[in-house]
MINU-340056 format. One record per residue: z, y, x of N, C-alpha, C in turn; residue in one letter. Coordinates in pm, whole numbers. Atoms other than C-alpha are relative to their C-alpha. Layout:
NODE     nw     nv     nu    caw    cav    cau     cw     cv     cu code
NODE      Z      Y      X      Z      Y      X      Z      Y      X    A
...
//
This chain:
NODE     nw     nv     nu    caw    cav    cau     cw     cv     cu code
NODE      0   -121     83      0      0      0      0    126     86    X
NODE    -17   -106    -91     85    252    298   -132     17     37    X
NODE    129     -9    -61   -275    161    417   -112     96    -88    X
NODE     72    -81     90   -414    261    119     -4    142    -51    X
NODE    -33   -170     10   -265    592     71    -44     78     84    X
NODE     66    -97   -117   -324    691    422   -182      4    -11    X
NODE    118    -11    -20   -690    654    358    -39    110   -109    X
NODE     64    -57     75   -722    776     12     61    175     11    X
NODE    -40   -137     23   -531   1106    145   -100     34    122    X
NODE     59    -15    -78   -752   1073    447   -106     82    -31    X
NODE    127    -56     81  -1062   1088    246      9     97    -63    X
NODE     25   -168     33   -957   1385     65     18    100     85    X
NODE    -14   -128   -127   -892   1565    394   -131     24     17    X
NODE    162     50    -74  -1260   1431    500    -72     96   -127    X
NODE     44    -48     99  -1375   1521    151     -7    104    -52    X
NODE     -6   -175      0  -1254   1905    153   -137     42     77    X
NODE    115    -31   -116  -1524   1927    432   -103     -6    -80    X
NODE     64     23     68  -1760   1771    218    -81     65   -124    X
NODE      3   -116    110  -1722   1990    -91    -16    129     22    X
NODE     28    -96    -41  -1735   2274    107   -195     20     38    X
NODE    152    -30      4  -2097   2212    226    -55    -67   -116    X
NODE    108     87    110  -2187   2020   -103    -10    158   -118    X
NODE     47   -101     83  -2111   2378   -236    -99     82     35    X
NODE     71     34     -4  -2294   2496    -46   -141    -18    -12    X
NODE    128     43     57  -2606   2343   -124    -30      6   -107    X
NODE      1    -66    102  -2551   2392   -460      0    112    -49    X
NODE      1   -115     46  -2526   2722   -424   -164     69     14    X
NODE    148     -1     -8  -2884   2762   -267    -80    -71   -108    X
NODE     97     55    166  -3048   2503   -550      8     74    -89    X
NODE    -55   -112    178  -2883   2703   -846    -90    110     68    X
NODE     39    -96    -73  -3084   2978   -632   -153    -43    -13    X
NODE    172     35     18  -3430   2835   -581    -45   -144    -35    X
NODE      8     88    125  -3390   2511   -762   -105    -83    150    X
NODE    -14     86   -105  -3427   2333   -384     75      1    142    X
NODE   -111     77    -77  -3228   2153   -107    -22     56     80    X
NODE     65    -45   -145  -3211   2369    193    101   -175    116    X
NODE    -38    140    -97  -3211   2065    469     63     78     98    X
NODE    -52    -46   -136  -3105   2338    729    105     87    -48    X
NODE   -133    -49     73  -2780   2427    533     80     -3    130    X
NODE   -107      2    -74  -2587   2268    787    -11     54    190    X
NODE     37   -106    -96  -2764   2417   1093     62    166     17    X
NODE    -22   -190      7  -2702   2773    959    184    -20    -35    X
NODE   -156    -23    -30  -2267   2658    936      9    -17    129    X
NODE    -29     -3   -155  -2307   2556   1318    -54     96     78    X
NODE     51   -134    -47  -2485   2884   1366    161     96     10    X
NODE   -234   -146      7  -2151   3096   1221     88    -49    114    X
NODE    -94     24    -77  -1922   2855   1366    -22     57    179    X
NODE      7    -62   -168  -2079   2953   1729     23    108     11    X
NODE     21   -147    -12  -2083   3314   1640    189     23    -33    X
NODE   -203    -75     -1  -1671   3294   1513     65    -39    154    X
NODE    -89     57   -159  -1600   3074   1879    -43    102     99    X
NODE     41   -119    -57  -1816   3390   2029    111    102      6    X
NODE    -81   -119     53  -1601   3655   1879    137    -49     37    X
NODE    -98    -11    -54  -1282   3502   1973    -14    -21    163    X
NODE     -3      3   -185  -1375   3451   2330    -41    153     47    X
NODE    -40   -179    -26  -1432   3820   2336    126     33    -36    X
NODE   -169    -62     30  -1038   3870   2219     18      7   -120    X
NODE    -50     -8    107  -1062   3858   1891    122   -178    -30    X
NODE    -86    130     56   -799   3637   1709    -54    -77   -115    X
NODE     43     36    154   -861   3374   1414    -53     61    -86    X
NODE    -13     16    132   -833   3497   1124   -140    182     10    X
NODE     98   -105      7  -1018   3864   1214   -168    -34      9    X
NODE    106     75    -19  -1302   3647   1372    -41   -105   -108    X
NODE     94     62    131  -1335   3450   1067     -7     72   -130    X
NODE    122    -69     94  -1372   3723    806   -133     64     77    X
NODE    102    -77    -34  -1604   3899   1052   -108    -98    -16    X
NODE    102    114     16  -1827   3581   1043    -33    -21    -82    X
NODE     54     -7    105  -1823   3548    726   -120    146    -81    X
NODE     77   -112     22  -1966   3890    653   -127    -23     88    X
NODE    115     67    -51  -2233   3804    968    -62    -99    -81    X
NODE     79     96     62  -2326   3497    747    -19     57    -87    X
NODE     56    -47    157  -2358   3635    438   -105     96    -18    X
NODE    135    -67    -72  -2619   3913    601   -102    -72      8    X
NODE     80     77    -92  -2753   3655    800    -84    -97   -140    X
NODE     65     64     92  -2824   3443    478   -102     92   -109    X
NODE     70   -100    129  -2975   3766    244   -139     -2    106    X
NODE    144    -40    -86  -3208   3854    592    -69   -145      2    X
NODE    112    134     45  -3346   3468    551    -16     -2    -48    X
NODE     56     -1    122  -3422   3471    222    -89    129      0    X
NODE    105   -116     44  -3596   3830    220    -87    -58    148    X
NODE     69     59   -113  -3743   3706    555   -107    -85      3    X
NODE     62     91    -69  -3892   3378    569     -2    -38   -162    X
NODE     56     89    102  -3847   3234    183    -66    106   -102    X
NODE     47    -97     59  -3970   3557    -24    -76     36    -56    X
NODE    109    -77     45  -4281   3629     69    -79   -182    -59    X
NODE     17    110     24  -4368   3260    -10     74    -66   -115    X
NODE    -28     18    109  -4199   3261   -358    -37   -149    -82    X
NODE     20     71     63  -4392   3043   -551   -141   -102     85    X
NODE     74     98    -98  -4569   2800   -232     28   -141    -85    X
NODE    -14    124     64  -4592   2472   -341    164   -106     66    X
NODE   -110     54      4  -4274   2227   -290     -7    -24    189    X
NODE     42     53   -183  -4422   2087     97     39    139     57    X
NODE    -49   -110   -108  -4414   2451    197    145     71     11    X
NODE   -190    -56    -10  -4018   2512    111     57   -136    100    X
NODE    -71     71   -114  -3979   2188    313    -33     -2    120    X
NODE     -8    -66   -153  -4140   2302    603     93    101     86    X
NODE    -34    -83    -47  -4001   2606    624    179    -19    -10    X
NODE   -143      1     26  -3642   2468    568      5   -103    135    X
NODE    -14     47   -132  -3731   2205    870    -45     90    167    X
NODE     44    -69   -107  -3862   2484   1083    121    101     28    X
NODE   -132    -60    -38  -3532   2683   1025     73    -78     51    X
NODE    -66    125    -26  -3359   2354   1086    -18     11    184    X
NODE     28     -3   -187  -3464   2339   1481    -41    112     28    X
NODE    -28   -125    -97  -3508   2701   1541    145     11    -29    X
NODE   -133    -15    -61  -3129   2755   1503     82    -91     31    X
NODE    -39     96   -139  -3062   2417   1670    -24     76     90    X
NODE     17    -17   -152  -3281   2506   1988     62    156     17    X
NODE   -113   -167    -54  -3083   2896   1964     96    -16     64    X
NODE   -136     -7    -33  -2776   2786   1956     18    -76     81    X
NODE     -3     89   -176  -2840   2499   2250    -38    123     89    X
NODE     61    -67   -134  -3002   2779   2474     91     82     12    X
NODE    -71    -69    -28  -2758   3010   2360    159      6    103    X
NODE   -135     68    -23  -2433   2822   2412     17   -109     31    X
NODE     53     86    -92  -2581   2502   2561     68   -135    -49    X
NODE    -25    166     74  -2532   2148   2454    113    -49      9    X
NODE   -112     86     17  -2196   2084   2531    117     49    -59    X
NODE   -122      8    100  -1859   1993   2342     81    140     24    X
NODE    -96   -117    -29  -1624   2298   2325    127    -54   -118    X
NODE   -116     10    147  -1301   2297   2128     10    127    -85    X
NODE    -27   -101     30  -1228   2507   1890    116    -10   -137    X
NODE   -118    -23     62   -888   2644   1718    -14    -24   -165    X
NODE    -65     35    120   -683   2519   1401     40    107    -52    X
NODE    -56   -104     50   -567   2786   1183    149    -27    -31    X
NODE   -113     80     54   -323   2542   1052     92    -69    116    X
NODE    -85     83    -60   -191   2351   1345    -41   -159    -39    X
NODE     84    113     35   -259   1996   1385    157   -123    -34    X
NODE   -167     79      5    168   1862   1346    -61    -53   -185    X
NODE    -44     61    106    242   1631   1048     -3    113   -111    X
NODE    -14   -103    121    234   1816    707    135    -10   -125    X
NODE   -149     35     31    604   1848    579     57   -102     31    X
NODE    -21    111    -55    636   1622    814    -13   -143    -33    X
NODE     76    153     64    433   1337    667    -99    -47    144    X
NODE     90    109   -119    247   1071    926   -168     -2    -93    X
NODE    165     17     65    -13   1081    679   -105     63    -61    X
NODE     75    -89     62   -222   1430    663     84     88     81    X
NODE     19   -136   -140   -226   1714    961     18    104   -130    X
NODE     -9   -131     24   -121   2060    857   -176     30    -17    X
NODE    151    -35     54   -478   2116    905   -119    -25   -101    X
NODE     80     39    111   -639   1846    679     92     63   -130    X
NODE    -41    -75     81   -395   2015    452    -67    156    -76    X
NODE     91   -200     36   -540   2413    503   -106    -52    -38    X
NODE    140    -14    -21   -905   2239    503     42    -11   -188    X
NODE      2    -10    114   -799   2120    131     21    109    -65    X
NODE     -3   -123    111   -648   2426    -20    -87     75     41    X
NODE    114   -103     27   -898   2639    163   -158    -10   -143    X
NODE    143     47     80  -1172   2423    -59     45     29   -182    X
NODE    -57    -54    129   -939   2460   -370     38    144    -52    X
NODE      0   -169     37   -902   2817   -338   -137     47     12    X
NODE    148    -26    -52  -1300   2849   -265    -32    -27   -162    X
NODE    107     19    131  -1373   2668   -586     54    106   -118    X
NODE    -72    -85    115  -1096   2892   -802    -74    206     31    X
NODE     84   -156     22  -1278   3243   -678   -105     12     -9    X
NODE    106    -10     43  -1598   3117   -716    -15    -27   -186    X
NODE    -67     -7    203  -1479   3025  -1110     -1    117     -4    X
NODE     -5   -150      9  -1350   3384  -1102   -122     84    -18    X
NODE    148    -79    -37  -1691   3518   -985   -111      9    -84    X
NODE    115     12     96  -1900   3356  -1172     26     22   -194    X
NODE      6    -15    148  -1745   3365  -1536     70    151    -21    X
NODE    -37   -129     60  -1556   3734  -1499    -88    125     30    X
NODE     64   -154    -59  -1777   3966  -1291   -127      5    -65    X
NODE    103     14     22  -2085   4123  -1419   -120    -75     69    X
NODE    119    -28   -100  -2278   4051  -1040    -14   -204    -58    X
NODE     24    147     -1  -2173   3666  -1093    -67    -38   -170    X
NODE     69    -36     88  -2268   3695  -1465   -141    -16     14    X
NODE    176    -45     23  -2643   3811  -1397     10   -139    123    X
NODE     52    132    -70  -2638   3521  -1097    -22   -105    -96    X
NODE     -8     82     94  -2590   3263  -1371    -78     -1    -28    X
NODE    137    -23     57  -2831   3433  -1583   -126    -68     96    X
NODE    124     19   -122  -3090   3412  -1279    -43    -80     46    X
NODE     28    136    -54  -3051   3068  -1220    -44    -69    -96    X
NODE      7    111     78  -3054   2922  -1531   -113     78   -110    X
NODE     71    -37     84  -3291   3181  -1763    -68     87    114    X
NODE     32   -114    -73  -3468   3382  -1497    -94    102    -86    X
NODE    116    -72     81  -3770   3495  -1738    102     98    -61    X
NODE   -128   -137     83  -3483   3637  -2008     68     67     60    X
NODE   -123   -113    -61  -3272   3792  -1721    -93     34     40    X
NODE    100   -128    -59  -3574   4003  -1595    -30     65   -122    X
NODE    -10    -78     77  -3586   4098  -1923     45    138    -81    X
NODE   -158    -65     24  -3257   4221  -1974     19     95     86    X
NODE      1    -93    -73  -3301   4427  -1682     71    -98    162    X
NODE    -55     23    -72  -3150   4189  -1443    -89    -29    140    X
NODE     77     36    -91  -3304   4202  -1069     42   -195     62    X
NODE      4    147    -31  -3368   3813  -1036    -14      0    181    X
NODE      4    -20   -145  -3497   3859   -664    118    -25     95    X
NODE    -92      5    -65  -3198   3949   -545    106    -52    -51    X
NODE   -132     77      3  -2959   3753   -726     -4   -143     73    X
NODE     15     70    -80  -3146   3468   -537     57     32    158    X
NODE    -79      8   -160  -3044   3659   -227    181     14     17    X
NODE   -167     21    -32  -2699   3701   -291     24   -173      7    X
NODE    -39    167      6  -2682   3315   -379    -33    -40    192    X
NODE     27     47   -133  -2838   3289    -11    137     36     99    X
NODE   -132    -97    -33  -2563   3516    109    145    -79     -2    X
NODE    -93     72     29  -2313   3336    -77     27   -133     59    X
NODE      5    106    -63  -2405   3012     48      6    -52    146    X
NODE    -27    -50   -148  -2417   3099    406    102     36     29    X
NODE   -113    -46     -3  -2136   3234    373    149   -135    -18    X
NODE   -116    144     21  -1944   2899    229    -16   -104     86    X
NODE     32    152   -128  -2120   2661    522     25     90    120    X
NODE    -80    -37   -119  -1950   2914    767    122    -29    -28    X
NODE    -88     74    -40  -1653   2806    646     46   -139     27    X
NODE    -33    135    -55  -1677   2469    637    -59    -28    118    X
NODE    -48      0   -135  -1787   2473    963    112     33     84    X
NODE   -119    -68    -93  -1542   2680   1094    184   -100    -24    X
NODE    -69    118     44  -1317   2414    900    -34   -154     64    X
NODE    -27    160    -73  -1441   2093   1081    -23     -2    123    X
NODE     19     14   -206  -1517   2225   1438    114    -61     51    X
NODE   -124     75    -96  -1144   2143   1508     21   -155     -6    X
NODE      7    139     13  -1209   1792   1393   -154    -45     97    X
NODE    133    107    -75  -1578   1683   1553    -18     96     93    X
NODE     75    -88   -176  -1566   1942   1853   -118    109    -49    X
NODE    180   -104     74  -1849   2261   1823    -77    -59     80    X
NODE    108     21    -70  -2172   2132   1973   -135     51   -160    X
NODE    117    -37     87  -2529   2218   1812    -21   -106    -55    X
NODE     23     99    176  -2554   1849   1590    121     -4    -39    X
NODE   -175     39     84  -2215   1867   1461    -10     41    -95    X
NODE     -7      4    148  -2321   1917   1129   -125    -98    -59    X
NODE    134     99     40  -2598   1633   1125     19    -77   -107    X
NODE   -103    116    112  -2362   1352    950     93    115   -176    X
NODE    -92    -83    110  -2205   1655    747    -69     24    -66    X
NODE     96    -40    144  -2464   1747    581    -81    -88    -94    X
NODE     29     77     92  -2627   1431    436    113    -66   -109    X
NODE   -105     47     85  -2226   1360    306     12    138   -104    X
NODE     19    -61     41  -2277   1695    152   -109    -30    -82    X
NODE     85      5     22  -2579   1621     40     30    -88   -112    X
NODE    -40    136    109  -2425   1285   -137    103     69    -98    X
NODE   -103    -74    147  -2125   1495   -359   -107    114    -73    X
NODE     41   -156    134  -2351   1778   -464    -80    -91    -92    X
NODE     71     88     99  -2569   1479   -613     66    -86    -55    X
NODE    -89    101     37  -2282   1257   -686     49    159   -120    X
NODE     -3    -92     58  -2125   1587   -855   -102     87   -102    X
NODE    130    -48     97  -2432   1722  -1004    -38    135     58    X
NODE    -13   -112    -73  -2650   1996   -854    -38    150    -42    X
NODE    -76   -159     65  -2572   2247  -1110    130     50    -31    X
NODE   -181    -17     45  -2197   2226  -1123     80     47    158    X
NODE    -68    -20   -140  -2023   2404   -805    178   -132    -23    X
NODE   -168     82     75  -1691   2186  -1009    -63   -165     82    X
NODE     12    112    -45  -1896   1885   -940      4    -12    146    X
NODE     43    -39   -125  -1979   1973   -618    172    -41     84    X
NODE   -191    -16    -56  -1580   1974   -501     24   -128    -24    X
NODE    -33    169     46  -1490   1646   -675   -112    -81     16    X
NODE     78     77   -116  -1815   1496   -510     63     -1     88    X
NODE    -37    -35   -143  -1704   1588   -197    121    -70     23    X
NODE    -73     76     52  -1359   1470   -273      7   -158    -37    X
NODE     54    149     26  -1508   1126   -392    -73    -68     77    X
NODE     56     87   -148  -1719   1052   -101     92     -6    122    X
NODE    -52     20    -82  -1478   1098    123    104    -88    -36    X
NODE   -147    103     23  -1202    867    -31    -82   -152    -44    X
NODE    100    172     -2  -1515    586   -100    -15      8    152    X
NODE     18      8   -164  -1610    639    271     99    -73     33    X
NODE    -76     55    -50  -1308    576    398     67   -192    -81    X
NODE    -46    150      9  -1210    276    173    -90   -127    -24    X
NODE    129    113    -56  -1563     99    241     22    -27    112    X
NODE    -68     67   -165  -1460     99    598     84    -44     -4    X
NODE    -96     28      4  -1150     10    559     31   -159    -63    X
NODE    -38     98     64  -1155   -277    299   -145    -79      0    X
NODE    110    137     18  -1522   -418    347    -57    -51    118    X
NODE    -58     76   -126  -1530   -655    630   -171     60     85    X
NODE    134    -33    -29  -1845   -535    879    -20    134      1    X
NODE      9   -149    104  -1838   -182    763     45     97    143    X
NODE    -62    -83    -71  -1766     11   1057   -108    208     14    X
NODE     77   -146    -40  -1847    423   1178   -167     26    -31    X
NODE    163    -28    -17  -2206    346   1243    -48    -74   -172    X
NODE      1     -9     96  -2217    248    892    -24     73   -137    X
NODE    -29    -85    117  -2077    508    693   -143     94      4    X
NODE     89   -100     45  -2375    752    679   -131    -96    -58    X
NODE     31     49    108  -2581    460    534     38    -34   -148    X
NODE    -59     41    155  -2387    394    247     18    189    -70    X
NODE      3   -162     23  -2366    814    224   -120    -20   -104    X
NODE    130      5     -7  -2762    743    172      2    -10   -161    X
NODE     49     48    126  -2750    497    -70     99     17   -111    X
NODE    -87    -68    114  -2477    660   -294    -91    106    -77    X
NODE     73   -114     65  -2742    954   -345   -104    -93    -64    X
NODE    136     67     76  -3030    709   -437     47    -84   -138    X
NODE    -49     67     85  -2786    511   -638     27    127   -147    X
NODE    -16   -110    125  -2670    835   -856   -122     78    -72    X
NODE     75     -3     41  -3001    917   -885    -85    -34    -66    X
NODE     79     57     75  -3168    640  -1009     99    -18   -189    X
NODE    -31     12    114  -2853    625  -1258     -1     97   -100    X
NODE     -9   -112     81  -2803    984  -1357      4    105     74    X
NODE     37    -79   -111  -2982   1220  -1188     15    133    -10    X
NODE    -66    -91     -2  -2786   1526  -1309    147     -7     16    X
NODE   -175    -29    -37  -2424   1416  -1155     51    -43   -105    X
NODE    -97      6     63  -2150   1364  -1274     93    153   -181    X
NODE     -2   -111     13  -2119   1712  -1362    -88     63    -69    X
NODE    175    -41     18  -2499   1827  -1405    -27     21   -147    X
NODE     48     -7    127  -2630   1961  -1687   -147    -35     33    X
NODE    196     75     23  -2993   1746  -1762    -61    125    -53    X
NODE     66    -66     22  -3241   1970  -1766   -152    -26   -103    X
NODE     91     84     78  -3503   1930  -2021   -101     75    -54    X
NODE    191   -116    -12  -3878   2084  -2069    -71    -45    -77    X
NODE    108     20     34  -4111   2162  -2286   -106    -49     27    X
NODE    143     35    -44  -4451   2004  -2265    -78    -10   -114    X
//
């Protein structure tokens, strides 16, 4: 029974991570209604730029709002940039240009800051958590940071007007250009926004897998598996995906004989093909459904 706990609290440590980039990605789809593949590229971009800023003297916590604000720029100037003027390209040309962002800010951030491991700081501390053997102070912060992420994006989206007209923009765009609402740019805030949430979960699992330029390779196809396990119009699903792959992860390794590390990101795989073929709006997901 001890075994089992320590995993299934494991997996929700693992699984904060998860939900963080499965939001994410959901936040870009709800945006242009596809998967950026170089999501998790552009959190190991920030994360280099917050381990930058404190090796100039800054401390934590200043260096990770300033990053966040850098990402959230950094995500509006890609979208008016590179996806824009190419609006309505056919489906092949949003996956080019999402694998061509994909390895230009790989080969940056190798030339910049060069291929090898660095550490980088806990906010939380890495001691026992009320002195439990089973969940770091830190896998602790990574959870409530992800539970306080999903409660101000709730906030955002159902009290403010800006999150309001995003909604609109995603889900009626024709009627919210109607209404007066600039659609354009509520796609770029969503870019903004989303850039903005895969700098923190980077900046949330560097102290676990080390910063290097693939350290978000494995993270982002387990991302990839909650926002589709979750559904990838529900940021709610998106969290409790994330949450749920990481506490199956861990107790497929754990309890099925064979099953080891080099494993887990196949069964990641076939969790997405599996939710797909069963119900390919999530858990969460609202089915979308079209005239013809």
């Amino acid at each position: 029974m001890e075994l089992f706990t320590n995993q299934v609290l494991s997996g929700i440590a693992n699984g904060a991570i998860y939900a963080c980039m499965a939001l994410a990605v959901v936040m870009i789809y709800q945006a242009i209604d596809h998967l950026n593949f170089a999501q998790g590229e552009m959190a190991m971009f920030s994360t280099f730029i917050a381990w930058q800023l404190m090796q100039w003297g800054f401390g934590f916590w200043p260096a990770f709002l300033l990053t966040l604000a850098i990402s959230f720029i950094g995500g509006i100037v890609i979208e008016r940039a590179l996806f824009k003027p190419l609006t309505n390209a056919p489906v092949l040309v949003h996956v080019a240009r999402f694998i061509a962002l994909f390895a230009i800010l790989n080969s940056v951030a190798g030339l910049t800051w060069d291929f090898t491991i660095k550490q980088f700081p806990s906010p939380f501390g890495s001691s026992g958590f009320l002195g439990s053997r089973l969940i770091s102070t830190h896998q602790a912060g990574m959870i409530g940071v992800t539970i306080g992420l999903l409660i101000l994006l709730f906030i955002f989206f159902r009290f403010t007007r800006v999150g309001l007209a995003m909604r609109a923009a995603a889900s009626l765009p024709e009627s919210a250009r109607l209404v007066g609402i600039n659609t354009s740019w509520m796609i770029a805030l969503g870019w903004g926004m989303a850039s903005a949430i895969g700098a923190i979960a980077g900046m949330m699992i560097a102290p676990v897998v080390f910063l290097e330029p693939n350290m978000m390779g494995g993270i982002l196809l387990y991302g990839f598996a909650a926002a589709v396990l979750g559904g990838l119009t529900s940021p709610f699903g998106a969290v409790v995906g994330g949450f749920l792959v990481g506490i199956f992860e861990n107790l497929v390794g754990t309890y099925i004989p064979g099953v080891g590390n080099e494993l887990k990101l196949p069964i990641a795989l076939a969790l997405i093909i599996t939710v797909l073929v069963i119900k390919p709006s999530g858990l969460f997901g609202r089915a979308i459904v079209q005239r013809v």
